[in-house]
FILUMDREN-257447 format. One line per field, with one value per atom (N, C-alpha, C): residue number from 0; residue in three letters; atom name; x, y, z. Coordinates in nm, 4 decimals, padded with zeros to 6 digits. Layout:
BEGIN
i <- NUM / ... .
aa <- ALA / ... .
at <- CA / ... .
px <- X / ... .
py <- Y / ... .
pz <- Z / ... .
//
This chain:
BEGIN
i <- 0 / 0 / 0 / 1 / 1 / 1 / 2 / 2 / 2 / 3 / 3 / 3 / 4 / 4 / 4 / 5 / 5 / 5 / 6 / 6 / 6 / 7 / 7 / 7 / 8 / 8 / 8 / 9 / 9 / 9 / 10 / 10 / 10 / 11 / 11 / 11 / 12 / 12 / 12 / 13 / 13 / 13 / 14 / 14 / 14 / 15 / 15 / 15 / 16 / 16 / 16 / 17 / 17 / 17 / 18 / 18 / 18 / 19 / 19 / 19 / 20 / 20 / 20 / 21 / 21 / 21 / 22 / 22 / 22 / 23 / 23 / 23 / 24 / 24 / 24 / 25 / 25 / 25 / 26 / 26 / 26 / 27 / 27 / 27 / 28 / 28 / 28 / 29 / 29 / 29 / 30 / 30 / 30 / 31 / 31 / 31 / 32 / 32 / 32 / 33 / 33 / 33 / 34 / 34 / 34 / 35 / 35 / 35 / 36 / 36 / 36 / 37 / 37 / 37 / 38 / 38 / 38 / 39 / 39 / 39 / 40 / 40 / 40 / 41 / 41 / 41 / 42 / 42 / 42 / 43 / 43 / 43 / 44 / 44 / 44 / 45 / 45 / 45 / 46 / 46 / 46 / 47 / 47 / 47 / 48 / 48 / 48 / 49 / 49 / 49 / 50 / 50 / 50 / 51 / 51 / 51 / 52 / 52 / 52 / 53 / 53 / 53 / 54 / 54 / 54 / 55 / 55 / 55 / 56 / 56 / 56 / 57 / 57 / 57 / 58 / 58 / 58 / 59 / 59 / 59 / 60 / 60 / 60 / 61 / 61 / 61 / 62 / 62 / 62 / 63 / 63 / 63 / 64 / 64 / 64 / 65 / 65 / 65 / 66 / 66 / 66 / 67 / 67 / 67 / 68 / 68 / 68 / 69 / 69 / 69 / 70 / 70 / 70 / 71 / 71 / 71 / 72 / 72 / 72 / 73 / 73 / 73 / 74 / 74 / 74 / 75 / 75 / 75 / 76 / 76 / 76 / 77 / 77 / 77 / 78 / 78 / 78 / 79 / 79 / 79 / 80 / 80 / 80 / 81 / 81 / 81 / 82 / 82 / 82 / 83 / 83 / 83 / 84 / 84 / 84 / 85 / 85 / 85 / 86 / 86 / 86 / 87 / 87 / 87 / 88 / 88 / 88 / 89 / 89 / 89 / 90 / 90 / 90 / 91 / 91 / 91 / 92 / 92 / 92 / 93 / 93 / 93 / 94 / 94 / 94 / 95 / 95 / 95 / 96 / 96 / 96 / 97 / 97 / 97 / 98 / 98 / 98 / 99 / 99 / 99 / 100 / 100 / 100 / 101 / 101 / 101 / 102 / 102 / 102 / 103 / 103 / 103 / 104 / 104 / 104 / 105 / 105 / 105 / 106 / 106 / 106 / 107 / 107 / 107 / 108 / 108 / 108 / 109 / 109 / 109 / 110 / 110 / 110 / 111 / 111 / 111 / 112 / 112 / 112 / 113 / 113 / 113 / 114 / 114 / 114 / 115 / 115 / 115 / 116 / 116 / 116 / 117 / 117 / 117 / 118 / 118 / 118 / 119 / 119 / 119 / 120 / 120 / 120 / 121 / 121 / 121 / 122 / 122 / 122 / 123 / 123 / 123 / 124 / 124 / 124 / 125 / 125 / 125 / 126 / 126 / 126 / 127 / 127 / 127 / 128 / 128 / 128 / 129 / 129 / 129 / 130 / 130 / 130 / 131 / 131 / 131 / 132 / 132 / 132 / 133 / 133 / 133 / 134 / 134 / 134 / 135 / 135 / 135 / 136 / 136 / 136 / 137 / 137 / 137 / 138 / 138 / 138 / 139 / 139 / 139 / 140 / 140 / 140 / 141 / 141 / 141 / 142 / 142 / 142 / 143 / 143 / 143 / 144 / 144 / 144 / 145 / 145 / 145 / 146 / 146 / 146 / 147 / 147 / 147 .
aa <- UNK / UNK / UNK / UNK / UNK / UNK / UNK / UNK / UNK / UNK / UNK / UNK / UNK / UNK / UNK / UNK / UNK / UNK / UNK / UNK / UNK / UNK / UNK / UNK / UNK / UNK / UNK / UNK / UNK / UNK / UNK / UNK / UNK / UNK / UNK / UNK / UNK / UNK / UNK / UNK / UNK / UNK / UNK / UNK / UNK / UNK / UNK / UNK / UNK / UNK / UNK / UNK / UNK / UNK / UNK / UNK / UNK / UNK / UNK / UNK / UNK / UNK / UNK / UNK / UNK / UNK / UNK / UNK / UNK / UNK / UNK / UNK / UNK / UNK / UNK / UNK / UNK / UNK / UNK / UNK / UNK / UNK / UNK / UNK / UNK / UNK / UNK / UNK / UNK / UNK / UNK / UNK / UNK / UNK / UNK / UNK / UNK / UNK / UNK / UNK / UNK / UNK / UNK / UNK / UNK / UNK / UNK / UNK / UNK / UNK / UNK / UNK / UNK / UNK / UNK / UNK / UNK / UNK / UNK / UNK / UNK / UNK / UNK / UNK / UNK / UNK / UNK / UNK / UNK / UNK / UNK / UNK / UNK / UNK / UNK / UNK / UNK / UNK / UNK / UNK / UNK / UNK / UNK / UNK / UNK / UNK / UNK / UNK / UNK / UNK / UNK / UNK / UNK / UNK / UNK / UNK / UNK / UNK / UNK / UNK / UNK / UNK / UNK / UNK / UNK / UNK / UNK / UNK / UNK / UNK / UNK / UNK / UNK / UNK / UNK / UNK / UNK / UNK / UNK / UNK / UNK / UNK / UNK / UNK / UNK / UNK / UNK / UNK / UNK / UNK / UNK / UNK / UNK / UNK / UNK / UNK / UNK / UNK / UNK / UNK / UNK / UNK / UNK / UNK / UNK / UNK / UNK / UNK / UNK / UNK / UNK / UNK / UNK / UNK / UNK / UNK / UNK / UNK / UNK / UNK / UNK / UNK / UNK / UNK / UNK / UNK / UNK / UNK / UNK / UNK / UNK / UNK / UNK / UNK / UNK / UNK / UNK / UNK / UNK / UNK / UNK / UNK / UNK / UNK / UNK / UNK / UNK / UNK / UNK / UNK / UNK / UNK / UNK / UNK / UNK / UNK / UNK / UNK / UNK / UNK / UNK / UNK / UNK / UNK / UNK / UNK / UNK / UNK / UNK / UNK / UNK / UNK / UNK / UNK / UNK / UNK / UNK / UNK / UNK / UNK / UNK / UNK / UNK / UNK / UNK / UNK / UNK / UNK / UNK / UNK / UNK / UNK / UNK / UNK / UNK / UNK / UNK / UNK / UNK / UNK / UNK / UNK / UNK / UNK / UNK / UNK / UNK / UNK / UNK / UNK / UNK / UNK / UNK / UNK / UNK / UNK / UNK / UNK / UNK / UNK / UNK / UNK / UNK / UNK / UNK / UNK / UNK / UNK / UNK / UNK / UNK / UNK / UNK / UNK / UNK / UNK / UNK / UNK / UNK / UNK / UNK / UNK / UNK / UNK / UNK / UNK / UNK / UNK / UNK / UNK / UNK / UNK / UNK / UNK / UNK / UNK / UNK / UNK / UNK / UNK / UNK / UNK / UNK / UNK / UNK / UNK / UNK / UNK / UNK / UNK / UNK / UNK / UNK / UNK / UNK / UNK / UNK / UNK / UNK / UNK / UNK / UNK / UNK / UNK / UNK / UNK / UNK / UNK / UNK / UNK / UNK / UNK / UNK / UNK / UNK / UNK / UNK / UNK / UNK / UNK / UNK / UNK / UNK / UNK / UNK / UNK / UNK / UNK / UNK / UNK / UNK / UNK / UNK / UNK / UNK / UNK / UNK / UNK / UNK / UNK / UNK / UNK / UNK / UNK / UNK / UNK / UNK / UNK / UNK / UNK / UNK / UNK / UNK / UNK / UNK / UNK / UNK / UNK / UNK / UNK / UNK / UNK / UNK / UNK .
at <- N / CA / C / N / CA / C / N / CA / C / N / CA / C / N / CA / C / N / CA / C / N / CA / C / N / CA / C / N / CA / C / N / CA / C / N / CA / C / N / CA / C / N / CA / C / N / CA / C / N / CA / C / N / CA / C / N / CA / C / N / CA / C / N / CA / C / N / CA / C / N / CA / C / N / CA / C / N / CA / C / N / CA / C / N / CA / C / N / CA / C / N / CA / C / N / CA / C / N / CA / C / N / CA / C / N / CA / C / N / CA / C / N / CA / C / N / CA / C / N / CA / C / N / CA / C / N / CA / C / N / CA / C / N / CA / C / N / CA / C / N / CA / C / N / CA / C / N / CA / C / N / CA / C / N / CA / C / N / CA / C / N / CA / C / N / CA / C / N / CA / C / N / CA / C / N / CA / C / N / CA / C / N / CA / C / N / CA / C / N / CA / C / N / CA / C / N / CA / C / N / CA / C / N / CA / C / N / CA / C / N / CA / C / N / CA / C / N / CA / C / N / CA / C / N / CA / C / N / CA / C / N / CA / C / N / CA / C / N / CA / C / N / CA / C / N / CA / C / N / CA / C / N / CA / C / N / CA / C / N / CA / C / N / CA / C / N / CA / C / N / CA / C / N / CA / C / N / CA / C / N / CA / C / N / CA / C / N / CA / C / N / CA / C / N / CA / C / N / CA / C / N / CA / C / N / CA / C / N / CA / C / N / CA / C / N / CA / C / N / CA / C / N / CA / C / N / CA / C / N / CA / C / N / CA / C / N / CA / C / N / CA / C / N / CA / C / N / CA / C / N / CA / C / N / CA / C / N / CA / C / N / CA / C / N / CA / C / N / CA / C / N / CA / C / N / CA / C / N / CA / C / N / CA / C / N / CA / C / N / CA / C / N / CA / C / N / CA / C / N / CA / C / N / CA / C / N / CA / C / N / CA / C / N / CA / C / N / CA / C / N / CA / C / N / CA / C / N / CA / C / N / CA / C / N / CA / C / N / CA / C / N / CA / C / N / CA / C / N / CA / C / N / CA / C / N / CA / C / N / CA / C / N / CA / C / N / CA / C / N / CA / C / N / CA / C / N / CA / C / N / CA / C / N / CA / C / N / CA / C / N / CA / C / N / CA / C / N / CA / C / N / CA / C / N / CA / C / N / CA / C / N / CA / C / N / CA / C .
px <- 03.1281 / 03.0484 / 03.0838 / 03.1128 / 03.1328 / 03.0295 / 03.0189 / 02.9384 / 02.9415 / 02.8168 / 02.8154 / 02.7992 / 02.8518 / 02.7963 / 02.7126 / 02.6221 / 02.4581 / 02.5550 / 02.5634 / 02.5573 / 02.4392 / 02.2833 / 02.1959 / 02.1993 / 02.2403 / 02.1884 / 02.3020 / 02.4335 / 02.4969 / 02.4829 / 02.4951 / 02.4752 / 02.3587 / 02.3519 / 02.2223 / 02.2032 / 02.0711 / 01.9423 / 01.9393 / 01.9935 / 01.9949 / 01.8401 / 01.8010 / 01.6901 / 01.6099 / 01.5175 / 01.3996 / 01.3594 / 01.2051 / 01.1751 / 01.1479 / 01.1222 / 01.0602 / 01.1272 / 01.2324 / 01.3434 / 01.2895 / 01.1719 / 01.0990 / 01.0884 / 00.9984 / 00.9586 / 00.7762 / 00.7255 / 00.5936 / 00.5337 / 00.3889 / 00.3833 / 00.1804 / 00.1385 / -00.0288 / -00.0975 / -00.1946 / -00.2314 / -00.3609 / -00.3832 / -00.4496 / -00.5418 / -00.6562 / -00.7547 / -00.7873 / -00.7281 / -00.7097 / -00.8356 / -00.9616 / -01.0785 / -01.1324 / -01.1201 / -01.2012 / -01.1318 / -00.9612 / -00.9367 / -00.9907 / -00.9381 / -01.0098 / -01.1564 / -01.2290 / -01.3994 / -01.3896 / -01.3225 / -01.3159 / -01.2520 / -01.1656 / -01.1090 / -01.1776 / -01.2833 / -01.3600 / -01.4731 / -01.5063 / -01.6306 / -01.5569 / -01.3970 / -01.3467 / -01.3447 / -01.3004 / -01.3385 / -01.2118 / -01.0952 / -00.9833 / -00.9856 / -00.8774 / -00.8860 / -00.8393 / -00.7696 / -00.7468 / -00.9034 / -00.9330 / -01.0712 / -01.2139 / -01.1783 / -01.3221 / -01.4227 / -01.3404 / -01.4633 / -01.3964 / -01.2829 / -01.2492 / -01.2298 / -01.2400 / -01.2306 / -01.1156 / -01.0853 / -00.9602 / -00.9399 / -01.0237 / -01.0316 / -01.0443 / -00.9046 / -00.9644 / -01.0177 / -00.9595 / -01.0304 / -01.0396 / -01.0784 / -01.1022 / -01.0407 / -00.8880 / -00.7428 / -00.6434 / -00.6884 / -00.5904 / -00.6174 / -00.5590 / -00.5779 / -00.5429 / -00.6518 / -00.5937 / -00.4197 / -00.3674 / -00.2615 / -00.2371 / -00.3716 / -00.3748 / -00.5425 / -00.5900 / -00.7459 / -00.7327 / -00.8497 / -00.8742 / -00.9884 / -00.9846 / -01.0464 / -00.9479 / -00.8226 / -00.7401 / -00.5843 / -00.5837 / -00.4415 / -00.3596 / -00.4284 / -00.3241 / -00.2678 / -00.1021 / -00.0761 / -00.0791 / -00.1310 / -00.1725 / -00.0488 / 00.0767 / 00.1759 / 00.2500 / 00.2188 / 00.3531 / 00.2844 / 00.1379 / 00.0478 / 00.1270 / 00.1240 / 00.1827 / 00.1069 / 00.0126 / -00.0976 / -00.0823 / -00.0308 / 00.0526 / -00.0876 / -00.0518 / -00.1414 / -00.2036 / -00.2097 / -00.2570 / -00.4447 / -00.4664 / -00.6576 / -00.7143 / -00.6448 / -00.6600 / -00.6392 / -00.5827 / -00.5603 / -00.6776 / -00.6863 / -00.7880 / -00.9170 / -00.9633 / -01.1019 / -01.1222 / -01.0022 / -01.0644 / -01.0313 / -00.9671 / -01.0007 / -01.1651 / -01.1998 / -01.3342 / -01.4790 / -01.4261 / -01.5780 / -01.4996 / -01.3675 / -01.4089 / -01.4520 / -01.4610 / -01.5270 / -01.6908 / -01.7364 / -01.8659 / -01.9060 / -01.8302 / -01.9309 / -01.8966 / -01.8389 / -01.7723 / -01.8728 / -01.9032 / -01.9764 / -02.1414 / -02.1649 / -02.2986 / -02.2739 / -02.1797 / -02.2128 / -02.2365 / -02.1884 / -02.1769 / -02.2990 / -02.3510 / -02.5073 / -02.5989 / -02.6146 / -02.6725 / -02.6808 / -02.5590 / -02.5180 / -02.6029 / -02.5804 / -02.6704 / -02.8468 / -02.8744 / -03.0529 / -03.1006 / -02.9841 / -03.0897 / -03.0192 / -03.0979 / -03.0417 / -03.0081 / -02.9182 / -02.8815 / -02.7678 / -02.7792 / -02.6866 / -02.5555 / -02.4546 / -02.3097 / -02.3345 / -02.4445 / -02.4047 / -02.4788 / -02.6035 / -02.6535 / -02.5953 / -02.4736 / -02.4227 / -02.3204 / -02.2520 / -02.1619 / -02.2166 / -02.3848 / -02.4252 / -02.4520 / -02.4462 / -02.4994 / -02.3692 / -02.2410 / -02.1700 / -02.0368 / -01.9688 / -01.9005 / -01.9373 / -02.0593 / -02.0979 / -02.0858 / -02.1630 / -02.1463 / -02.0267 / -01.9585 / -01.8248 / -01.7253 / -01.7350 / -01.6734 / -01.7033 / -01.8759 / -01.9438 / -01.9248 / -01.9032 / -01.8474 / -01.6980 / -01.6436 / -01.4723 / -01.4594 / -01.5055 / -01.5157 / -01.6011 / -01.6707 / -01.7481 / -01.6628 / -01.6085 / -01.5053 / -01.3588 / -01.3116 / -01.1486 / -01.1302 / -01.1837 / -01.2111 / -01.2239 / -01.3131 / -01.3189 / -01.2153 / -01.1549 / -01.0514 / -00.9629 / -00.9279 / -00.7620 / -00.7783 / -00.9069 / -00.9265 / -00.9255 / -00.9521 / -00.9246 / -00.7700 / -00.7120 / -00.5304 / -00.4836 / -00.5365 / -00.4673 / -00.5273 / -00.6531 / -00.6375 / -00.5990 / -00.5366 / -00.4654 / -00.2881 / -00.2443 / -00.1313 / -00.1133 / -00.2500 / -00.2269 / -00.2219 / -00.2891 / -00.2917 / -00.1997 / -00.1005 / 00.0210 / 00.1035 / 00.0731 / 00.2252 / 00.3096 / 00.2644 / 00.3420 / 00.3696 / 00.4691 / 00.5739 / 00.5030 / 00.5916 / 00.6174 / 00.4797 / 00.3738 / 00.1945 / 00.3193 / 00.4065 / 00.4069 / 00.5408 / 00.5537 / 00.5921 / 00.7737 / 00.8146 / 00.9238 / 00.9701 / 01.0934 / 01.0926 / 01.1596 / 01.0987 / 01.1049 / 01.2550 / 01.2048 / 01.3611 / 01.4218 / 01.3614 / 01.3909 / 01.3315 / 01.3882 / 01.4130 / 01.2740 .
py <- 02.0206 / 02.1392 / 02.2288 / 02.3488 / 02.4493 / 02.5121 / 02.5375 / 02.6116 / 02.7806 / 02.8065 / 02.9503 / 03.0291 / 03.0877 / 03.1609 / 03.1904 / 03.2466 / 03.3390 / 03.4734 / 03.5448 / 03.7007 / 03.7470 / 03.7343 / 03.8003 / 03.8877 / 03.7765 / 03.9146 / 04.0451 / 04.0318 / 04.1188 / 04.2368 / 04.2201 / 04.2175 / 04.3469 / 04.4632 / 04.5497 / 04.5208 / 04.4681 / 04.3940 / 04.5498 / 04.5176 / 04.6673 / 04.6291 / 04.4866 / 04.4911 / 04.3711 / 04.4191 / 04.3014 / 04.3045 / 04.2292 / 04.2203 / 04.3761 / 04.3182 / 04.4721 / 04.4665 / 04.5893 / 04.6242 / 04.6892 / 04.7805 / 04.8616 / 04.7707 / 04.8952 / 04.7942 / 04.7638 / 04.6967 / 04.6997 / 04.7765 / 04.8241 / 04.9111 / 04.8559 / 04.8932 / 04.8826 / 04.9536 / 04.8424 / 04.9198 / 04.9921 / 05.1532 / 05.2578 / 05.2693 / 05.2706 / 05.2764 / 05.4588 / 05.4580 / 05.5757 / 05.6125 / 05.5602 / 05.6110 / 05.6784 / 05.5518 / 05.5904 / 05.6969 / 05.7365 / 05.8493 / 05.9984 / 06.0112 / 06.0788 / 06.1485 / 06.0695 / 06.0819 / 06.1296 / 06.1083 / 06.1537 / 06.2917 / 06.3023 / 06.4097 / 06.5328 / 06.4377 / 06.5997 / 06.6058 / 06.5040 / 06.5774 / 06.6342 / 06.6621 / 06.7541 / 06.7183 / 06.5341 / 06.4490 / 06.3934 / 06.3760 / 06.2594 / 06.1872 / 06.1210 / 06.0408 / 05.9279 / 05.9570 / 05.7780 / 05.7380 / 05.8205 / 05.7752 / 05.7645 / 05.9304 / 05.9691 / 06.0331 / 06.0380 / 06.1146 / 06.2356 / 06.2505 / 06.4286 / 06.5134 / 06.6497 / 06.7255 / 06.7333 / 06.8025 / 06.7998 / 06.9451 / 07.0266 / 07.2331 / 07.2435 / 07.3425 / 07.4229 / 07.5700 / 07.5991 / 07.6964 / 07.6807 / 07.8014 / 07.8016 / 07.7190 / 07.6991 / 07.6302 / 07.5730 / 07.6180 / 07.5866 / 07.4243 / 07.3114 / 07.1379 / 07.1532 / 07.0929 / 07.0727 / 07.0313 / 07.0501 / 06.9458 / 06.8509 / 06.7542 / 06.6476 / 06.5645 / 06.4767 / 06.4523 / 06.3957 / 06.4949 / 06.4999 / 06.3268 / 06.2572 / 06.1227 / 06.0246 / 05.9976 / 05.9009 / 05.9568 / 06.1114 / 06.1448 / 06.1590 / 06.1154 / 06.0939 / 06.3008 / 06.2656 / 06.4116 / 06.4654 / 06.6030 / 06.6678 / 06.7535 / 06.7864 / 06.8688 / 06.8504 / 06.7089 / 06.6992 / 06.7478 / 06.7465 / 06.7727 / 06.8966 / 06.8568 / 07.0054 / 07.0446 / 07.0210 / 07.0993 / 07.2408 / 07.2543 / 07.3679 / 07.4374 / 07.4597 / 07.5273 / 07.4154 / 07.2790 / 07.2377 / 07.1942 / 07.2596 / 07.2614 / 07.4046 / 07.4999 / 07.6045 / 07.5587 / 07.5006 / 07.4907 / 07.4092 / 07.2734 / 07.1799 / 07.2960 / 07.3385 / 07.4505 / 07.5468 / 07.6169 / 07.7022 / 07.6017 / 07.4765 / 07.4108 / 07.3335 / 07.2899 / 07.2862 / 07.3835 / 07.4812 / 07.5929 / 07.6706 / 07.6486 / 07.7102 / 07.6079 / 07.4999 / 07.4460 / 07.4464 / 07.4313 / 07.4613 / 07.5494 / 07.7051 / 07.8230 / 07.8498 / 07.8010 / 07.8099 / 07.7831 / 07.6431 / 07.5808 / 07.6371 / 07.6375 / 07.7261 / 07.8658 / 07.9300 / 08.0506 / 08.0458 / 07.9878 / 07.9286 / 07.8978 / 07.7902 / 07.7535 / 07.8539 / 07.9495 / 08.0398 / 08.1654 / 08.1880 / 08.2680 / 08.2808 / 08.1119 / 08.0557 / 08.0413 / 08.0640 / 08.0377 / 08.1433 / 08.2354 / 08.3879 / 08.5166 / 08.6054 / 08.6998 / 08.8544 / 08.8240 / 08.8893 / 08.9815 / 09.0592 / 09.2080 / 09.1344 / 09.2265 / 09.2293 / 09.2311 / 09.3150 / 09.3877 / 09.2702 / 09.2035 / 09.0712 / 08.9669 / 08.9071 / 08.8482 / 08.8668 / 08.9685 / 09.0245 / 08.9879 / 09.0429 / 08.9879 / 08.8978 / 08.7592 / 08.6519 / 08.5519 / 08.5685 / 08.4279 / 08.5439 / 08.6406 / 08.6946 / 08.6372 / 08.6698 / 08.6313 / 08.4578 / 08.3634 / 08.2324 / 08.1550 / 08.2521 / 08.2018 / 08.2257 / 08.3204 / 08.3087 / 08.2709 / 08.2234 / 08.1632 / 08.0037 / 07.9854 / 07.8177 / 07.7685 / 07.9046 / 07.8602 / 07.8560 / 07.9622 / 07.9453 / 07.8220 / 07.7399 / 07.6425 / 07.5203 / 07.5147 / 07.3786 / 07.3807 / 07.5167 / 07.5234 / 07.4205 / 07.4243 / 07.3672 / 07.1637 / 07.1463 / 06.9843 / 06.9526 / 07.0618 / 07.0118 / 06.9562 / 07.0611 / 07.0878 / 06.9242 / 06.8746 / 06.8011 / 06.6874 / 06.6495 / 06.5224 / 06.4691 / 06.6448 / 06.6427 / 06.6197 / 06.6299 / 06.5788 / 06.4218 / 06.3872 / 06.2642 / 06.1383 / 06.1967 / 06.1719 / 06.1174 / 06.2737 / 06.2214 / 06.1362 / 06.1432 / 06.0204 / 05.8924 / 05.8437 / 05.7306 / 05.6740 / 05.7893 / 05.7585 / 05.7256 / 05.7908 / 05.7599 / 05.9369 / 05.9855 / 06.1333 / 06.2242 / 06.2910 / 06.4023 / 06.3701 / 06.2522 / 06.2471 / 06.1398 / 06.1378 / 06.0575 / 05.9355 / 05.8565 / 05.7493 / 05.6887 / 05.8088 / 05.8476 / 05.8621 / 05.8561 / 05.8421 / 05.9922 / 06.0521 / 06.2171 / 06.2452 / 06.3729 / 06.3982 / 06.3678 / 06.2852 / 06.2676 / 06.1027 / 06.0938 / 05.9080 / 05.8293 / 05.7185 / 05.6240 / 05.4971 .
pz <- 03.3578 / 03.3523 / 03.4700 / 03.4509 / 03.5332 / 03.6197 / 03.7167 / 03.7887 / 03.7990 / 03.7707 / 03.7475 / 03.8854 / 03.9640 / 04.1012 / 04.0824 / 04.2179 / 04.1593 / 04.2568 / 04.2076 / 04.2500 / 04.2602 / 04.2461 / 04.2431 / 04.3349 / 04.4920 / 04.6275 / 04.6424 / 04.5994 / 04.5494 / 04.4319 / 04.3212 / 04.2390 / 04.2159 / 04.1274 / 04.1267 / 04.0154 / 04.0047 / 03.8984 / 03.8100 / 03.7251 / 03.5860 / 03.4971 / 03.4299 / 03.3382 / 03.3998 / 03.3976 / 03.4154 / 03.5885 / 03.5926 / 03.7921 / 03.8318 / 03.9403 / 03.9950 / 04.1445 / 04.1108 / 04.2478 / 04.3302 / 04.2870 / 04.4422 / 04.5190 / 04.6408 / 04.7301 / 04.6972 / 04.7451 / 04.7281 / 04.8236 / 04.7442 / 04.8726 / 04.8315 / 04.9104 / 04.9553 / 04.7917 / 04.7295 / 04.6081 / 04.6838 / 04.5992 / 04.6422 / 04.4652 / 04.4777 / 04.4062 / 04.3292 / 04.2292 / 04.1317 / 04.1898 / 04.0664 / 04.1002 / 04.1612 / 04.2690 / 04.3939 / 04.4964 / 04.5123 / 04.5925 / 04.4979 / 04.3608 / 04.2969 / 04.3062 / 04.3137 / 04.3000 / 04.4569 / 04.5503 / 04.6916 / 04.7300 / 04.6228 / 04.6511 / 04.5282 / 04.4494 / 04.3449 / 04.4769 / 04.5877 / 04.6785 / 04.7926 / 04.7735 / 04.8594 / 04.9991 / 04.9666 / 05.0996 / 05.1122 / 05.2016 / 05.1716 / 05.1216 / 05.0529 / 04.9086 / 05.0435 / 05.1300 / 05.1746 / 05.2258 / 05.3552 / 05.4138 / 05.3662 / 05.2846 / 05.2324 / 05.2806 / 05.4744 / 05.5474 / 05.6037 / 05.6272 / 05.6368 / 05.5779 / 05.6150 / 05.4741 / 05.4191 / 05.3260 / 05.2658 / 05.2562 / 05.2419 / 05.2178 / 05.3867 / 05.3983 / 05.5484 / 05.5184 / 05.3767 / 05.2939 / 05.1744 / 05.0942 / 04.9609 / 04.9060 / 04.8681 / 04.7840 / 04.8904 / 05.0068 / 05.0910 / 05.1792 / 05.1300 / 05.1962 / 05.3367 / 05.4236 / 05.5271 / 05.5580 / 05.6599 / 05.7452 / 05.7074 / 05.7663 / 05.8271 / 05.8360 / 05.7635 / 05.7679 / 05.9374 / 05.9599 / 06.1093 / 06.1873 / 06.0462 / 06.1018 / 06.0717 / 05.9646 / 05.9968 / 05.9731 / 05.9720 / 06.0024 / 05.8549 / 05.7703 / 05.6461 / 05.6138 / 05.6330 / 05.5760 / 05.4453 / 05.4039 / 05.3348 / 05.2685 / 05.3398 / 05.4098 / 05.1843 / 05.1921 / 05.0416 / 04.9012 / 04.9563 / 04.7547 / 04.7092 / 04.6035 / 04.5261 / 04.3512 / 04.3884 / 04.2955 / 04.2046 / 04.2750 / 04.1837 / 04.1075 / 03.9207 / 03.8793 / 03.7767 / 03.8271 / 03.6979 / 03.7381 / 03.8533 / 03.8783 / 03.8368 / 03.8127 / 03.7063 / 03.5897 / 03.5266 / 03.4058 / 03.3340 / 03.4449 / 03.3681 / 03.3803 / 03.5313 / 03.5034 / 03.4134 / 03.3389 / 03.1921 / 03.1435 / 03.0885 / 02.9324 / 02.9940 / 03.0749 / 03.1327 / 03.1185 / 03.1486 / 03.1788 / 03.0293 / 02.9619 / 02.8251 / 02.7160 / 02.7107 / 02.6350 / 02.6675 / 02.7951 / 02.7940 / 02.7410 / 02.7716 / 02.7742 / 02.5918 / 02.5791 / 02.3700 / 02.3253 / 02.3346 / 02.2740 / 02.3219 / 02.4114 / 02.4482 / 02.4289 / 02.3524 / 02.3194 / 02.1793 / 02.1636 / 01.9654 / 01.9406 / 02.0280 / 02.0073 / 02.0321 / 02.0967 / 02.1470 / 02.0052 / 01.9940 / 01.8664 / 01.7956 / 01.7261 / 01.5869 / 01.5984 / 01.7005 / 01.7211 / 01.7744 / 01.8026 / 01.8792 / 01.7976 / 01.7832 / 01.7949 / 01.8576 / 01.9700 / 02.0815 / 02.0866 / 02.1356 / 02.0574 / 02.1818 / 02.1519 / 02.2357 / 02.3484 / 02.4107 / 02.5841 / 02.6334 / 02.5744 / 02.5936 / 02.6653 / 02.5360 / 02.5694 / 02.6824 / 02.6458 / 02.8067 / 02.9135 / 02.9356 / 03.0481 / 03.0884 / 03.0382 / 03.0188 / 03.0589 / 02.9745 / 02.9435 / 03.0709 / 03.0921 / 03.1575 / 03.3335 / 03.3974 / 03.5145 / 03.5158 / 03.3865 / 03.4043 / 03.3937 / 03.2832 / 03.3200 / 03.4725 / 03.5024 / 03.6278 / 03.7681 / 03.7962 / 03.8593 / 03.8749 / 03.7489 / 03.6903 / 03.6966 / 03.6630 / 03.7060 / 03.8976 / 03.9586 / 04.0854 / 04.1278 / 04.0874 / 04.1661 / 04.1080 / 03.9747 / 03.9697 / 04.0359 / 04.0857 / 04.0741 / 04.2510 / 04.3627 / 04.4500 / 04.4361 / 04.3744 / 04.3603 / 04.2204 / 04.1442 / 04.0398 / 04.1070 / 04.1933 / 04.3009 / 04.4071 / 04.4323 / 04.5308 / 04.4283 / 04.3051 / 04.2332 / 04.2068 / 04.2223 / 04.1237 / 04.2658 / 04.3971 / 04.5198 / 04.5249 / 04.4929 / 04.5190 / 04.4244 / 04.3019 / 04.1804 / 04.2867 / 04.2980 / 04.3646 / 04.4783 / 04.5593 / 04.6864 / 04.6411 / 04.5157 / 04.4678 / 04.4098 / 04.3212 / 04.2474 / 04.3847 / 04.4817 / 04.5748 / 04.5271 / 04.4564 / 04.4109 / 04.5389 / 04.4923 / 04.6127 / 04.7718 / 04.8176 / 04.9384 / 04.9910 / 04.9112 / 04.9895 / 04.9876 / 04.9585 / 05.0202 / 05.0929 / 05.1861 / 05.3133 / 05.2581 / 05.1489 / 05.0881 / 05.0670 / 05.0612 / 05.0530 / 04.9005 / 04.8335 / 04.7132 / 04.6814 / 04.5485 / 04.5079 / 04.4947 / 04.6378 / 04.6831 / 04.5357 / 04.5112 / 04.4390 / 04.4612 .
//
């Protein structure tokens, strides 16, 4: 019987096993739910807004950088399919049980809708950052865009 070499430590593993490296598991959920109260998704206790849309640096209680999120436009996007399914459906309902002329409604669903898009677009942007701290996405796990 012949002996087969092991090449493994040579050798780059093409199917099967897991070639990353391991890295520290980070809790979806829970950075999420931290980052819709606009709190760091690692700690939970610094802020994450130094303004309106704009993420801190750096959370000023354990340092984690802020510098790689790239949020882009998808916390606008989820807030109108959000505040337009609410205000749809409560205008629809509203529709069918009252009857309220045009300028009515103008005044009514125009102010709530944009009162409602401004009070979600803030904790959207802070869930889709603590979405990416958890994935490890563009750069949260200390790796630079692109890396493998």
């Amino acid at each position: 019987m012949t002996e087969v070499p092991d090449n493994s430590s040579t050798a780059p593993q093409i199917f099967g096993g897991n070639t990353a490296p391991q890295r520290a598991h980070r809790h979806l959920g829970q950075s999420m739910w931290r980052g819709l109260k606009c709190r760091c998704p690692n700690c939970g206790e610094g802020k994450l807004f130094r303004a309106f849309m704009k993420p801190v640096k750096e959370c000023e209680v354990c340092g984690e950088d802020y510098l790689p999120q790239r949020a882009d436009d998808l916390p606008a996007y989820l807030t109108i399919v959000i505040v337009g399914h609410i205000v749809i459906a409560a205008v629809m309902y509203v529709e069918a049980t009252t009857k309220l002329s045009l300028l009515q409604h103008l005044m009514i669903w125009t102010p709530l809708t944009l009162v409602s898009a401004l009070v979600l677009m803030q904790p959207v942007k802070g869930a889709i950052v603590g979405l990416q701290w958890a994935l490890y996405m563009h750069g949260f796990g200390g790796t630079e865009e692109g890396d493998a």
